[in-house]
VMD Tcl script that draws the C-alpha trace (Angstrom):
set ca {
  {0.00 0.00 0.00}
  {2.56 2.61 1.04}
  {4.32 1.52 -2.42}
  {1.76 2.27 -4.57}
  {0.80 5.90 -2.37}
  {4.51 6.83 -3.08}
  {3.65 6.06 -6.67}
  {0.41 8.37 -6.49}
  {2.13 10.87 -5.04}
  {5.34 10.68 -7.82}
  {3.15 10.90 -10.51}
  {0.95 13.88 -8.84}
  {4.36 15.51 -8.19}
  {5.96 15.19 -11.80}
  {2.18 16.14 -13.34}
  {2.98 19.17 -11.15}
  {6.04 19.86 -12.66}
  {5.06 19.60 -15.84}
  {1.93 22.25 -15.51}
  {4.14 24.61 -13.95}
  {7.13 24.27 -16.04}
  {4.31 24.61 -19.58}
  {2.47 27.33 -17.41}
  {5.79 29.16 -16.90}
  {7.09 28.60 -20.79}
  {3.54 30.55 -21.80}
  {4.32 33.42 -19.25}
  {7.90 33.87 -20.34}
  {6.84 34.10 -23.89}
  {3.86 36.87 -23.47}
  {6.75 38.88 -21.45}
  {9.04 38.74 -24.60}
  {6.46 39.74 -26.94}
  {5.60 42.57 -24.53}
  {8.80 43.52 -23.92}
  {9.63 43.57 -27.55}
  {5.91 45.88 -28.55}
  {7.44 48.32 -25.40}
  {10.86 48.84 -27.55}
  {8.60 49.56 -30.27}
  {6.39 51.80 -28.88}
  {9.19 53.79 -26.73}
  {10.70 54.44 -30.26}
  {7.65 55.59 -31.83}
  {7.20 57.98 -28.90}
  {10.67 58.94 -29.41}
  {10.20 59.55 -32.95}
  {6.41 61.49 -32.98}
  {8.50 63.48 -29.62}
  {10.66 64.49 -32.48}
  {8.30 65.40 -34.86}
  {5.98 67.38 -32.25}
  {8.86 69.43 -31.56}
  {9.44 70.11 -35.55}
  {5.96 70.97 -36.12}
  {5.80 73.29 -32.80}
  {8.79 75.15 -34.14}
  {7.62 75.27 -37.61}
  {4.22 76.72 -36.00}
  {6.00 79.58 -34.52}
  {8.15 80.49 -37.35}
  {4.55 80.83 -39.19}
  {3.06 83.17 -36.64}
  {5.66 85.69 -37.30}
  {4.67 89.13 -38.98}
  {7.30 88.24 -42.00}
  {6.22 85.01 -42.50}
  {2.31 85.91 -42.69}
  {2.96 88.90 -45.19}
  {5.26 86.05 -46.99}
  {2.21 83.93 -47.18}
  {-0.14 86.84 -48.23}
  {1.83 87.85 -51.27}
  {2.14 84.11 -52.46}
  {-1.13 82.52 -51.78}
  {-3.35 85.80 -51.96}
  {-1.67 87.89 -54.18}
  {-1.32 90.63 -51.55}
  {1.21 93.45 -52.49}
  {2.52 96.39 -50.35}
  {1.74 99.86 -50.76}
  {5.71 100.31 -52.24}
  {5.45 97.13 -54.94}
  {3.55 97.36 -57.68}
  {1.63 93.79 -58.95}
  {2.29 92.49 -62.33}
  {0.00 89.60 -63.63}
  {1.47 87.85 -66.54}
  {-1.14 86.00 -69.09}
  {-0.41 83.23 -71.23}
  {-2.55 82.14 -74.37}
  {-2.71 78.75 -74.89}
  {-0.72 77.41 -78.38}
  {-3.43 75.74 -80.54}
}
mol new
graphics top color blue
foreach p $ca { graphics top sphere $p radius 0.5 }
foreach p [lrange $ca 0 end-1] q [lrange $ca 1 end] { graphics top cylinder $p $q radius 0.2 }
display resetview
């Protein structure tokens, strides 16, 4: 009798093992895949930091005086009261 409850108790002991060592395999996996989608998303924030910083600077340079007026004379065809506006026309070849 005792033979056969050390057997029990073996092969409740190694079935033991086994659960933990496959439960333990599964953890240790899902912590590499996270720790590899946390390099990946520290470098993204890294990057978009980057380009935040660009686009704030960019934003500030717009706001100036010079670079409005800039923008008027392109886009609008704004002119001072010291330049004069020429349009230039083009006929078409046909």
């Amino acid at each position: 009798m005792k033979r056969s409850k050390v057997r029990y108790d073996l092969i409740l002991l190694l079935l033991a093992i086994v659960a933990s060592v496959a439960v333990i395999r599964g953890n240790l996996s899902r912590y590499d895949s996270l720790e590899r989608l946390e390099k990946r998303l520290v470098t993204e924030i890294s990057r978009e930091s980057e380009r935040n910083k660009l686009l704030i600077s960019r934003l500030k340079a717009l706001e100036t005086d010079g670079h409005i007026g800039l923008l008027a004379r392109r886009r609008l065809g704004y002119v001072r009261e010291d330049e004069s506006a020429y349009k230039v026309i083009v006929k078409d070849r046909q």
